[in-house]
N, C-alpha and C positions, 0 to 999 in steps of 0.2 A: 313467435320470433325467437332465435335465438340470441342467448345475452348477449355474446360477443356482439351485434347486430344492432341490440336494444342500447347496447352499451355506445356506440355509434351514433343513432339516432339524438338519446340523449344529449351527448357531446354538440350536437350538430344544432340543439335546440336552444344549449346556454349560450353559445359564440352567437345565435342570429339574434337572443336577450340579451345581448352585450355584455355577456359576464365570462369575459376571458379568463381570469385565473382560477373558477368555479371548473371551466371546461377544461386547462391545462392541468388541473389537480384530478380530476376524478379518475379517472381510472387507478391509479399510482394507490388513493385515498380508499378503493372497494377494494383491492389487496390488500392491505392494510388494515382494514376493516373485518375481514375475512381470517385474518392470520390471528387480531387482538380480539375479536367477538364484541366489535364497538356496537352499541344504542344507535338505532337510528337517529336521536336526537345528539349523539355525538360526531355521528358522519357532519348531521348538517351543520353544525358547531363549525366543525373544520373546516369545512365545505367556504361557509361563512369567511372564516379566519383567513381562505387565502383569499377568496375577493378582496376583501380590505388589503389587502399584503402587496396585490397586485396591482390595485388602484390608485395606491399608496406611491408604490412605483412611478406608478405613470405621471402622476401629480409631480413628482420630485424632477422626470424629465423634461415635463413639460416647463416647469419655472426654471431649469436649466437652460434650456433652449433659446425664452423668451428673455432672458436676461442677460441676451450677447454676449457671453464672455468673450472677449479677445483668447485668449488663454485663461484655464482652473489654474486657483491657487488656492491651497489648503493651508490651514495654520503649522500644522505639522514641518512645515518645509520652511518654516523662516527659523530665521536664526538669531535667537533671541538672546545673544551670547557675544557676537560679535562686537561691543559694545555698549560702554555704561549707558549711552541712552538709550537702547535698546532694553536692557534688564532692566532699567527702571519703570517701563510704562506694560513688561508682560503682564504682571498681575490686574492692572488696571483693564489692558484688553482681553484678556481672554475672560472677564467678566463677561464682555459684549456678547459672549459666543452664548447663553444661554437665551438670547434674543427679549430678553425683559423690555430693555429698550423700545423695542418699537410698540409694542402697547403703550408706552410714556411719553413716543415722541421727541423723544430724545435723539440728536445728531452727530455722528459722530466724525469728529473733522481731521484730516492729518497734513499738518502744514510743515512744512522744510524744505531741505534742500532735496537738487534732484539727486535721484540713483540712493537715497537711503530707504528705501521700499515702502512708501507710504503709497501708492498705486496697490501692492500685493497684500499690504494688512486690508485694504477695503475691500481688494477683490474676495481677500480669504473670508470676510466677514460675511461677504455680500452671498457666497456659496454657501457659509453655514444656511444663512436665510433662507437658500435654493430648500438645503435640506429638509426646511422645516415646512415646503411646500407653503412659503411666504411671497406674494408678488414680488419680483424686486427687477430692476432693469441699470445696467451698468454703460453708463455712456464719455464720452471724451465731452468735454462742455462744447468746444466749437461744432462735432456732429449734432448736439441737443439743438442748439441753437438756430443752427441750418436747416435743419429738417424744417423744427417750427415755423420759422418765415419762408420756406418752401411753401409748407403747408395753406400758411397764412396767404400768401399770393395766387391759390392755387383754391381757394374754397372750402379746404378740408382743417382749417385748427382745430376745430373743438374736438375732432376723435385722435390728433395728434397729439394735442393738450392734455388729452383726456389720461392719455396712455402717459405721461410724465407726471401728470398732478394724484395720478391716482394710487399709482405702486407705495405698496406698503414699504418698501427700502429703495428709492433711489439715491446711486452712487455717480456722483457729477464728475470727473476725473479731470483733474488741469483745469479748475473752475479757478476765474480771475489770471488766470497767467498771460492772457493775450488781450490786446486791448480791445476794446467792444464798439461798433456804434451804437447809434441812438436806438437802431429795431430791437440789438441783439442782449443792449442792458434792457431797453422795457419788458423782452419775452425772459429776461434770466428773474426779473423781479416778479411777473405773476406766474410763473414758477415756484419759485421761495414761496410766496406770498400764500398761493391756494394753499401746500404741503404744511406752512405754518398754521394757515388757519384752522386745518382739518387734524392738527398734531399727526402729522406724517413724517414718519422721520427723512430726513435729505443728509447722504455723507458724501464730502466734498476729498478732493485731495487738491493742494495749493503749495507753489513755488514761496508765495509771495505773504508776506505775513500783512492781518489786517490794517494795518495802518498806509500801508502802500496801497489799499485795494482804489484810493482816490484817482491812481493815475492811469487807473482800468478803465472804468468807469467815466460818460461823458459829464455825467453828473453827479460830485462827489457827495450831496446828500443822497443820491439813490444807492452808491454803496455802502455808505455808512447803515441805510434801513437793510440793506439784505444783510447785513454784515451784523447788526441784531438780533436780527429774526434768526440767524443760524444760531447764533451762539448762545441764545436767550434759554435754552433747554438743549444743554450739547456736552457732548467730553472732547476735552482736546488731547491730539495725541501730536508734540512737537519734536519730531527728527529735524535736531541740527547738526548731525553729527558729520562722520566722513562716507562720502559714497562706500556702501556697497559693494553696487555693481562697477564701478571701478578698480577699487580691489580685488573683487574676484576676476577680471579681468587680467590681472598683474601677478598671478598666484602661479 
């Protein structure tokens, strides 16, 4: 058989072993191989090296995808300059970004007014996570909520449940800014509840600072316990500043 041929076959036998970036490397890597006089022990080295590279890849996509972003936002893109409450809490977060945190369980919460970008620090956060090929799922609290008594009505909680209590970084968006009934507090509590038990981190973004969370809530001991359990292992980050996105809007 001729190489060119052989070289063919080969290809044709890592894609049907599932080793896509083995098959998209080789040829490229026997040039290569051929021009430096590598070891065959160094071919498969590399050989190696781009499977991990590729799969690596795939990993990073695949926690992109499942983690809805509305829109990426990257840390790079906020502007941390635009005001003193802003410069005072950069060094605080870009700690977050080396992701220590969620091994610890730790929460990370950003409460204020609207239009000062606390929605874009968690999404930014929530993407590092992506990066790190970390579960995480980005949701607005009232579709969390719906789904689940969807689900609930419907037969199906526990693999709906399962998919919120379980992500290593869920980021709850607009959690407590609209008021709840009775189904939509008891599902926002065994929510918290499982993530605390299992030390999962849960980052919220909120209008409403906790001491209003009573008039969310049908019963204001149940927001007092969620409103624990967040904060009991948590960084707060409080934008009270001026919108924003209002100002850029006026610019």
């Amino acid at each position: 058989m001729r190489e060119e041929d052989l070289l063919d076959v080969v290809i044709e036998k890592l894609r049907w072993l599932r080793l896509p970036g083995m098959a998209s490397a080789l040829s490229e890597l026997i040039e290569r191989a051929n021009e430096q006089n590598l070891t065959t022990l160094e071919v498969v080295s590399q050989l190696a090296d781009e499977e991990k590279s590729s799969r690596r890849k795939s990993a990073v996509k695949r926690r992109i995808d499942a983690a809805r972003f509305p829109e990426v936002n990257t840390v790079d893109e906020f502007d941390f300059d635009f005001d003193p409450v802003r410069k005072r809490l950069r060094t605080r977060y870009l700690g977050l970004h080396d992701l220590a945190f969620l091994d610890r369980g730790v929460n990370p919460l950003f409460i204020g007014t609207p239009g000062t970008g606390k929605t874009f620090l968690a999404r930014a956060l929530a993407y590092k996570a992506c990066l790190d090929a970390r579960r995480v799922i980005f949701t607005p609290a009232a579709k969390m909520l719906n789904e689940l008594a969807g689900a609930e009505a419907h037969g199906r909680f526990d693999r709906v449940f399962r998919k919120y209590a379980a992500a290593e970084l869920l980021v709850i968006d607009d959690f407590a800014s609209l008021e709840m009934d009775g189904t939509q507090a008891r599902l926002a509590f065994q929510v918290i509840s499982e993530r605390y038990d299992y030390r999962r981190s849960t980052s919220i973004t909120t209008n409403r600072p906790f001491k209003d969370w009573a008039t969310v809530f049908p019963d204001p001991l149940n927001a007092q316990v969620i409103a624990e359990r967040l904060t009991e292992r948590s960084e707060h980050f409080v934008l009270d500043s001026k919108s924003y996105r209002i100002q850029k809007k006026t610019r």
